[in-house]
C-alpha positions as CSV (number, residue, x, y, z in Angstrom):
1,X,135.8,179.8,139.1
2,X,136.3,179.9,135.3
3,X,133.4,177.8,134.7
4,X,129.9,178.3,135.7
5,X,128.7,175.2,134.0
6,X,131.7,173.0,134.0
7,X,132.1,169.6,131.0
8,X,133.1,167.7,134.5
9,X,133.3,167.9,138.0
10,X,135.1,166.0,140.2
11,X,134.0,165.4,143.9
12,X,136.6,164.6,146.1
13,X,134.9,164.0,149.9
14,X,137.7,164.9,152.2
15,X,138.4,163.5,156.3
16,X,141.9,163.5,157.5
17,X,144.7,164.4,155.0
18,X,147.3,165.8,156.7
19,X,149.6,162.2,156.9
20,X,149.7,162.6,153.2
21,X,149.5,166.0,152.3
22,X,152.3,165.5,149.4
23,X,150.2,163.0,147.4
24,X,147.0,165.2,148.1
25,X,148.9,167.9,146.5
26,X,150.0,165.7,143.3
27,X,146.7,164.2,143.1
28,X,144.9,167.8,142.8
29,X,147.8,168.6,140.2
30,X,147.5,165.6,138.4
31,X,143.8,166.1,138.2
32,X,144.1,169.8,136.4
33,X,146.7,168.8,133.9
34,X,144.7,165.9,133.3
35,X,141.5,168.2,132.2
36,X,144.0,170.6,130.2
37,X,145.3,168.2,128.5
38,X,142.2,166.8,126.6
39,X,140.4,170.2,126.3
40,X,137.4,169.8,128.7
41,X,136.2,172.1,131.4
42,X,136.1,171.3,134.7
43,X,135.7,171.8,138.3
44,X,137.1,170.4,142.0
45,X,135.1,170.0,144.6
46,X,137.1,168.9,147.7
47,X,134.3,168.2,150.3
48,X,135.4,168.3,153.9
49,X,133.6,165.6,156.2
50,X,135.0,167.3,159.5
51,X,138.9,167.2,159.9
52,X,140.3,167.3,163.0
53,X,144.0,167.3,161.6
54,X,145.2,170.3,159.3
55,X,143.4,169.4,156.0
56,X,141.2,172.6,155.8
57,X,144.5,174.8,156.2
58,X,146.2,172.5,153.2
59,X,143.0,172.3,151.1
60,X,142.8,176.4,151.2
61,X,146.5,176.6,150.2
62,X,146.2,174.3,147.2
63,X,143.1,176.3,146.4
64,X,145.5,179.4,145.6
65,X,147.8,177.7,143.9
66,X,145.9,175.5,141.2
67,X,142.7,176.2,139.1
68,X,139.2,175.8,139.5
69,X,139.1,174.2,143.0
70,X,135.9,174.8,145.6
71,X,135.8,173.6,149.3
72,X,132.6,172.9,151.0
73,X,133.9,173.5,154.7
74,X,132.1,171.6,156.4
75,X,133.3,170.9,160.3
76,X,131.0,168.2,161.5
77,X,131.9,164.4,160.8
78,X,128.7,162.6,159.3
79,X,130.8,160.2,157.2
80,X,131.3,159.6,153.8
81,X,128.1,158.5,151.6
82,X,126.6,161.9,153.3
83,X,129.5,163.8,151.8
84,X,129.3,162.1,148.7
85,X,125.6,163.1,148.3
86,X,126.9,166.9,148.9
87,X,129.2,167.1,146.8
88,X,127.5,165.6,144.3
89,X,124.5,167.7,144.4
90,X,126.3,170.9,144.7
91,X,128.6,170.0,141.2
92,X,127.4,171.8,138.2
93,X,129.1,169.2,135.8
94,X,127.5,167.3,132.8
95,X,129.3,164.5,133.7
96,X,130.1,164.6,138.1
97,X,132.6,161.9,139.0
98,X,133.7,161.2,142.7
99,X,136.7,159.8,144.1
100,X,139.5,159.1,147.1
101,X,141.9,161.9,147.4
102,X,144.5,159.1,147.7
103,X,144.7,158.9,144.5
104,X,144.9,154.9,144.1
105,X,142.6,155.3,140.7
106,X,144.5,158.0,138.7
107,X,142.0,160.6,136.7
108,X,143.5,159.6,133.4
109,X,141.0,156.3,133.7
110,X,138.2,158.9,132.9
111,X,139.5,158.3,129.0
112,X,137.5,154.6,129.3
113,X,134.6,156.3,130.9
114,X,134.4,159.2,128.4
115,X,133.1,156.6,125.1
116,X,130.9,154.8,127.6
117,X,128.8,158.3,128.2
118,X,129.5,158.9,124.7
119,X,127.2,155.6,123.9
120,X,124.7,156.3,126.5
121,X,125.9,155.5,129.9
122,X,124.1,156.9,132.5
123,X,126.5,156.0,135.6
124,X,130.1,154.4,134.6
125,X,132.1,152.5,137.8
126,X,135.8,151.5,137.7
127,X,136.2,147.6,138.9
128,X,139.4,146.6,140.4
129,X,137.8,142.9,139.6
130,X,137.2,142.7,135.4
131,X,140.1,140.6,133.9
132,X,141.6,143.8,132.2
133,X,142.0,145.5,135.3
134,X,145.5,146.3,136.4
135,X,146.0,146.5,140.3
136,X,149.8,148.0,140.3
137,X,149.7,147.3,144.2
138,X,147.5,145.2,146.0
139,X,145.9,145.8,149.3
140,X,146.9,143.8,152.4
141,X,145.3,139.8,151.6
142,X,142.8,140.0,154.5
143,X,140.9,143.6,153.0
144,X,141.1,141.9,149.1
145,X,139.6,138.4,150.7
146,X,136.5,140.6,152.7
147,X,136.1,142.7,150.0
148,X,135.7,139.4,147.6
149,X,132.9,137.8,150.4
150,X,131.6,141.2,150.4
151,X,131.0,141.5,147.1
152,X,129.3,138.4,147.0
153,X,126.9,139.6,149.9
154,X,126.1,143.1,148.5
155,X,124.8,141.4,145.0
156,X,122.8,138.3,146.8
157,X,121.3,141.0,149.1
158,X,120.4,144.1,146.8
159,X,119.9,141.6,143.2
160,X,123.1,143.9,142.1
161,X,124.2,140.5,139.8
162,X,126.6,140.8,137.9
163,X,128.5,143.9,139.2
164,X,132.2,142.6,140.1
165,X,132.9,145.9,142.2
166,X,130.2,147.9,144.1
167,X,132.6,149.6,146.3
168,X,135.5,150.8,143.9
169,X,136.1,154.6,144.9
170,X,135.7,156.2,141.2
171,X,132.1,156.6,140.2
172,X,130.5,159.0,138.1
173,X,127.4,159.8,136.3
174,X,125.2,162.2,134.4
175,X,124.2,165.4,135.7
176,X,120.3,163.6,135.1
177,X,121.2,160.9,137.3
178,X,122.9,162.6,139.6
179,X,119.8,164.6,140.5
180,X,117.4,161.6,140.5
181,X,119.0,159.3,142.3
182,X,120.9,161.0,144.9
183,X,118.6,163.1,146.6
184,X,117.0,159.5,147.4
185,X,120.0,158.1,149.4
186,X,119.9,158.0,153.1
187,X,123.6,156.0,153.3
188,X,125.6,158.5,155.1
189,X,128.8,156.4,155.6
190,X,130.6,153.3,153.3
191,X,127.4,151.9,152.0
192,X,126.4,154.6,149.9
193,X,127.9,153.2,146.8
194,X,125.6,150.1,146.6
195,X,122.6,152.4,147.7
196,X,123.3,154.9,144.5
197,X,123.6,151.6,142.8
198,X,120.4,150.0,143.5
199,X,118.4,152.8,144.1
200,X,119.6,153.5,139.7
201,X,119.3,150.1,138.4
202,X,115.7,150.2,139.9
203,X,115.5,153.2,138.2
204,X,116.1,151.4,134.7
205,X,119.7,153.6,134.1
206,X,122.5,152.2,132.1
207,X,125.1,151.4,134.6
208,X,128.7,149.9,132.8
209,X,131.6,148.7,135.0
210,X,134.6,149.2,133.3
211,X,138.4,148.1,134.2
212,X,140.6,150.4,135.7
213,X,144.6,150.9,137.2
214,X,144.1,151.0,141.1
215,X,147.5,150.9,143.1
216,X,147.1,150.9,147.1
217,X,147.7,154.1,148.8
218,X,149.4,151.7,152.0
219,X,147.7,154.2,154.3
220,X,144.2,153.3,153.8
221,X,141.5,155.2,156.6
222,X,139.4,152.6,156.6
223,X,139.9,150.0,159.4
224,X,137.6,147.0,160.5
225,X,135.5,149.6,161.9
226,X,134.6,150.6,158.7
227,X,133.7,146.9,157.3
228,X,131.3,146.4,160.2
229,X,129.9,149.8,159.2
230,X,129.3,148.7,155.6
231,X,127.6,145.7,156.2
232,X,125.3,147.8,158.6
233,X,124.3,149.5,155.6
234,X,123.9,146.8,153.1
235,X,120.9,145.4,155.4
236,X,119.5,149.1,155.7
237,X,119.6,149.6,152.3
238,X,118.0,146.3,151.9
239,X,115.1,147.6,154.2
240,X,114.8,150.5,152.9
241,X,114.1,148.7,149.5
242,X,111.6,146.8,151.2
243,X,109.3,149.4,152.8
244,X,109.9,151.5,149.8
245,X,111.9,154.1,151.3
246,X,113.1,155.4,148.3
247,X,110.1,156.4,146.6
248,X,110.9,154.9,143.6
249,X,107.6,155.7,141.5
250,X,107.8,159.2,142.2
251,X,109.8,162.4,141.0
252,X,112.4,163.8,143.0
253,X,109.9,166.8,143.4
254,X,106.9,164.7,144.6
255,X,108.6,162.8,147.2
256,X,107.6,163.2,150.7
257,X,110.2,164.0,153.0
């Protein structure tokens, strides 16, 4: 690893890759030339969430053959938000950005996050809702339509007004907030974005939601199972608020476990 104490990291939590192992490969690429390009330093972190196809082998391959990649092998499935919430706490980046190894937000978009920071963001989101977003493919009518409802539910549930897209896959924040909020997630699966999300706005951060280009990978892993899953979380998040799970008036460090 070049950098010990890297401008950016990018956290990329990993399941089952193998089907698309070609734009896995040009997604890592991309995401190097990307950092090269503009000058900043920068790290990879492909988290595995216990594959059960090839995607360890492929991940170890790609790790050779580009820069400043790191796998955290990890062989047990416990889903995604707990993934997430390793990877982000094992980044050494100022800035620590997560998203989908498909791709469907490209890393350029981190050039409308970069002046947001710049002003005093403390955790910028891509929205695939805000009128200057540009979805080059759309996802099947049915996941767009529950997504939309969903939306709706997640704000009147968790007071997250305002917020057109909790659950867009490219997220990142400062290194401060990183290490404040997550530690206090307990989301180990789909919900964990709202969770982060709540959990910082109740912790007075600057959150900004800016547009981005998404485009549909067509080969999404996430089925009806995974819907059911989410709105399982919303409510525990919701309860969690309630019995004040989250410790929310105390430091990281005085917080009983």
């Amino acid at each position: 690893m070049e950098n010990l104490m890297p401008e950016v990291s990018v956290i990329i939590p990993t399941y089952n890759e193998e089907i698309r192992k070609d734009k896995m490969q040009e997604h890592l690429k991309s995401i190097g030339e990307y950092f090269e390009k503009i000058g900043k330093s920068y790290e990879i972190i492909i988290a595995l969430d216990g594959p059960t196809d090839k995607t360890p082998e492929l991940v170890k391959k790609y790790q050779q053959e580009l820069k400043n990649i790191r796998i955290l092998n990890r062989e047990e499935n416990k889903g995604k938000g707990y993934t997430v919430r390793e990877g982000l706490l094992e980044a050494k980046g100022k800035i620590r950005l997560f998203t989908d190894m498909d791709g469907a937000t490209p890393i350029r978009m981190l050039d409308r996050f970069f002046p947001e920071f710049e002003k005093g963001a403390d955790i910028v989101i891509g929205s695939r809702d805000l009128e200057e977003t540009n979805i080059k493919k759309h996802q099947p009518k049915w996941k767009e339509l529950l997504g939309d409802f969903g939306n709706i539910l997640i704000q009147a549930t968790l007071g997250l007004w305002g917020m057109k897209d909790t659950q867009c896959g490219f997220k990142a924040f400062t290194a401060k907030a990183v290490e404040d909020i997550i530690p206090r997630t307990t989301v180990d699966r789909w919900g964990i974005d709202f969770e982060i999300l709540i959990i910082g706005r109740k912790l007075d951060y600057k959150i900004v939601e800016v547009p981005v280009e998404w485009n549909d990978s067509g080969d999404s892993l996430v089925g009806i199972g995974g819907y059911i899953s989410t709105l399982k979380d919303l409510f525990s998040a919701r309860w969690n608020m309630t019995i004040g799970k989250y410790q929310l008036s105390k430091k990281v460090s005085e917080m009983k476990k």
